[in-house]
N, C-alpha and C positions, 0 to 999 in steps of 0.2 A: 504494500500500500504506500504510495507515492506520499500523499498527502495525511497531514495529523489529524484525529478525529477530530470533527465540526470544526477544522480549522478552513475548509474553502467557502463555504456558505458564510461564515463570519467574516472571513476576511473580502468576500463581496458585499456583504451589505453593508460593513463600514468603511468600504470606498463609496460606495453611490450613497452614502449618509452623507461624507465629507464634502459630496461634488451637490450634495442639495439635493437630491434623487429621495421620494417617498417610493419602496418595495415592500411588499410585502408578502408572506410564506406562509402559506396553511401549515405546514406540516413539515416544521423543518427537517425531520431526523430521514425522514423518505430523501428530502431532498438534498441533503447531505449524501444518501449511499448513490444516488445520481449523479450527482457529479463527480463523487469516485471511479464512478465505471468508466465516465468520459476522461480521468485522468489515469485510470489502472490502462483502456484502451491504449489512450497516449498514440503518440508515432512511434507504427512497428512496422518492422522488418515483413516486407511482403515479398514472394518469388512472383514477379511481375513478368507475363511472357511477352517479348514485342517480335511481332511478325514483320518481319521485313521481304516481299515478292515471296518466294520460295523457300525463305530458311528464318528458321526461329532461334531466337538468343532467349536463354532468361538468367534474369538476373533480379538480384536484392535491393532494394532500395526503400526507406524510411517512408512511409506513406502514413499521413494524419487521419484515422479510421472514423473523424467526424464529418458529417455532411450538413449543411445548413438548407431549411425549406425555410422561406419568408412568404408571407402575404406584401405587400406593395401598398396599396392604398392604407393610410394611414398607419400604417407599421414602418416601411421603410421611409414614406414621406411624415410630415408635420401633420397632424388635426388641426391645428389652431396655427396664424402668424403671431407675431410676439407682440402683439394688439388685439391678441383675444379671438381676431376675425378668423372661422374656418377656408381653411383653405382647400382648394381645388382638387379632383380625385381626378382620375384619370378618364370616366367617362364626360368628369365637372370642366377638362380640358376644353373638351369639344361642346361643352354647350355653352361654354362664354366666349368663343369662338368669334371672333367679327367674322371670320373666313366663313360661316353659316348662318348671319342672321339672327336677328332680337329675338324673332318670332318661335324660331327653332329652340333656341337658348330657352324662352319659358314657356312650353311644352316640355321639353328635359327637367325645369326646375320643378314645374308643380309634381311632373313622377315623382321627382326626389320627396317631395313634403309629404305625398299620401305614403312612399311606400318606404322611406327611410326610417320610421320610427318603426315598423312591421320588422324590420332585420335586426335592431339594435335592443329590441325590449324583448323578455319572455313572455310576458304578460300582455293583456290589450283590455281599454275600456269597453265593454260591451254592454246592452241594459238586458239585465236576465229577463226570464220569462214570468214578471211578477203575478202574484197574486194581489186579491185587493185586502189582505190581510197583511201583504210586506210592510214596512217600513219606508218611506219616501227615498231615504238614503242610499237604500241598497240597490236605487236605478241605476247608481254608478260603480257597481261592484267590477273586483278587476279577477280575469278568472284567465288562469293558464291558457297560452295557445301551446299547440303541440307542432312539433321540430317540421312536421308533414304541412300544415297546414304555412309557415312560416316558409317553407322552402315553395309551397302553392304562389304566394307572393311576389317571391324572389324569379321564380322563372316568369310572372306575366309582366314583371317592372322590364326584365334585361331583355324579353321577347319585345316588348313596346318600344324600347331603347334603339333595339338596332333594327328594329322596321322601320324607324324614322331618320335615320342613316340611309339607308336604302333607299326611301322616296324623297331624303333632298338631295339625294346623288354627291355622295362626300368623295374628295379626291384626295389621292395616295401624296399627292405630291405638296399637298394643304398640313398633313400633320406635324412636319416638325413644324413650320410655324407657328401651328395651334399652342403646342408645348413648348413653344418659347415665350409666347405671349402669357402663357396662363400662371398662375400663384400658386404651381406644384413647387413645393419646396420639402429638401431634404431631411429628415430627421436628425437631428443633432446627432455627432457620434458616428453616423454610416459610410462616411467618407474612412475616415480611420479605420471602422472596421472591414470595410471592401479591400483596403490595402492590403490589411493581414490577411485577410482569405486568399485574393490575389496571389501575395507573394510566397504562401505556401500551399497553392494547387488546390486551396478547399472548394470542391464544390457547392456553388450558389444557387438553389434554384428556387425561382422566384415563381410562386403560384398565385395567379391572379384572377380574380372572377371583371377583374376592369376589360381593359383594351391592349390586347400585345402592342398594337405599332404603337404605340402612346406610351408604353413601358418602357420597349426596347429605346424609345426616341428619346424620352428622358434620363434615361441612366447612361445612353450614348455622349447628350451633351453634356453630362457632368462624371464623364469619363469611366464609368463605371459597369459599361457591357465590355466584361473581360473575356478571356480564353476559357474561363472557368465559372460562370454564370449564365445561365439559361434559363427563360424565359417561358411559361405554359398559361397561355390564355386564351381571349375571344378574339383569333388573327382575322382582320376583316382582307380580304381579298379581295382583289382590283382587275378589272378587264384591260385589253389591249390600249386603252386610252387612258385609263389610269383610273377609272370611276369604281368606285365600294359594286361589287354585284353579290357579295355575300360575305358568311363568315365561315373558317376553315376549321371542320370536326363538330362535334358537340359541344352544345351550351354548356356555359360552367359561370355560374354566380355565388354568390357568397358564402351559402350554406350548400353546395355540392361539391365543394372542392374536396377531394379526395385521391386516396392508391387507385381506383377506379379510372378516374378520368386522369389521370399520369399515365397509367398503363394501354389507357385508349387515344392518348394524343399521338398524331401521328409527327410531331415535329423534332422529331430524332432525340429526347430526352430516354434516356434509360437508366434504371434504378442501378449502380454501380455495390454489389454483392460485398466491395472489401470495404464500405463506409456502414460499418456495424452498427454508429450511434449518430442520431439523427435531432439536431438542433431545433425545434420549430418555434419560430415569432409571430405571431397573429395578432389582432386588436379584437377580433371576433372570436365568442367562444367555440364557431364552429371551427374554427382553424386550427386547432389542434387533432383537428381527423384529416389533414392534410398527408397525414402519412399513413393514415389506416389503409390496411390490405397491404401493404410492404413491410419487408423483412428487416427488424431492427434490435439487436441485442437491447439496444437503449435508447428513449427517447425523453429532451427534456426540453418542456413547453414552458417559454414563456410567453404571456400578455400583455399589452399596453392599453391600460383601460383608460381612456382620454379623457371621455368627457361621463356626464352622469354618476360619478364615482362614488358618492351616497348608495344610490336606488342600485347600482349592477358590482358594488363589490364581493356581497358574497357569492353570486354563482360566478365569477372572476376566480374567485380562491379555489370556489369545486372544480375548476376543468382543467386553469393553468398551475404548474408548478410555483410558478414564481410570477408576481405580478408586479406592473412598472406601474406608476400612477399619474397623471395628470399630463402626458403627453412628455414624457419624459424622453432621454437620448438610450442611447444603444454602448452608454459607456458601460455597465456592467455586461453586458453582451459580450465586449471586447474585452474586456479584461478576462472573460472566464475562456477564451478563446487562446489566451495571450498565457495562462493557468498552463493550460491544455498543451499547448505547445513547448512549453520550458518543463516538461515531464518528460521525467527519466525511466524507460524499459529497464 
């Protein structure tokens, strides 16, 4: 055992105490033997075989047996600018768009108002089926929706979203403007830690229920589509003139992101069998089944629960290992990355 007992979970939360970071840990002794695994893992010696035309070599080389899955919208970017105002998603790219029009823009915004609280709450106001014996109060009782009914939501908001892409005829050659124009801004901290991953071959893969070109185009211009980060979302495809005629593979929105739809994407991502232990960052609680259906000795989930941090802490605490609070950065992320890496076989 590399590390002393609850010496790495401690020695995480009082760096992100020190840098001003609220985390917080249901259950720290679980998450203690978690991060041991990703540090007993460590960087080990794999027999790697590299085929070259006709003749195979193999050979030993240190390979980091951690793999990082992100979500994107509001995990790897900001929820909030440093004024409080929310900032832009990647489908919010294209609807403040000059490049499409005011009109276009709120038609996307009111989807966002009717269907964004439906993804973000477990619960929903509904008025029960009173009796005239109820209590006037109880017209506004708030009664569980269930994960089916909430994912019903989520596919008629993204099916309405990119059939209105469709009929204003969105062009290929319009998006990095769009995303240069728009108020997607980086999460504190992701710069720093894209480096590290970068510079030790971790693979990055970035699972989105947003827009690939709007992902790819943003992480491009801020240098950050490496050799070792990959991309799985809603690729919209383009005809001989460059105009959207549809989107490539099956729909994937917030609450279907899963081992499923990775292993159905056809955009050359493959689950790599020697990344035993598997990182995953979400802001949503369903993103932690971003890796369900794939093979993983170990996985550790953290959350960024940004905003509503009252009303959605505890089922925060039930899903994710460790939770970031108030739109915080990605430094304990890197630091346990940074842990992982100075571990000695």
């Amino acid at each position: 055992m590399v590390a002393s007992e609850n010496a790495v979970l401690s020695t995480l939360l009082a760096a992100a105490q020190a840098a001003g970071e609220r985390v917080v840990v249901k259950d720290p002794e679980a998450v203690q033997l978690k991060l041991e695994s990703f540090i007993d893992a460590g960087p080990r010696r794999l027999q790697v075989t590299i085929k070259k035309k006709k003749t195979e070599n193999t050979c030993g080389r240190d390979v980091c047996c951690t793999q990082v899955v992100t979500d994107f919208d509001r995990t790897i970017t900001r929820c909030f600018d440093d004024h409080g105002k929310m900032v832009s998603s990647s489908h919010g790219a294209i609807e403040t768009s000059s490049h499409m029009g005011p009109e276009f823009g709120k038609i996307l915004h009111n989807y966002f108002l009717e269907y964004y609280p439906k993804e973000i709450d477990h619960t929903c106001t509904r008025p029960p089926q009173c009796t005239h014996t109820q209590k006037k109060k109880e017209t506004n009782a708030r009664i569980t929706v269930s994960h089916e009914v909430r994912e019903k939501f989520m596919t008629e908001w993204w099916t309405k979203t990119h059939d209105l892409f469709l009929q204003k005829g969105m062009r290929r050659d319009d998006v990095a403007a769009m995303v240069a124009e728009s108020n997607l801004q980086l999460r504190r901290g992701v710069p720093e830690l894209f480096a590290v991953l970068r510079d030790n071959k971790i693979p990055v893969l970035v699972f989105s229920a947003g827009v690939a070109n709007v992902v790819e185009a943003f992480l491009g211009q801020n240098g950050l589509m490496t050799s070792n980060a990959h991309v799985v979302s809603n690729k919209m495809v383009f005809d001989d003139a460059g105009v959207i005629c549809g989107f490539e593979g099956e729909l994937i929105h917030s609450l279907n992101k899963n081992g499923t739809a990775l292993r159905n994407n056809k955009a050359g991502w493959a689950h790599d069998s020697s990344r035993t232990h598997a990182l995953v960052l979400g802001d949503n609680t369903s993103d932690t089944q971003m890796v369900a259906g794939l093979e993983h000795d170990q996985v550790l989930s953290i959350g960024f629960l940004n905003d509503k941090v009252n009303e959605r802490l505890d089922i925060y605490k039930d899903q994710f290992d460790i939770v970031i609070l108030n739109d915080g950065s990605m430094s304990l992320v890197k630091h346990f990355i940074d842990i992982i890496l100075k571990s000695v076989v």
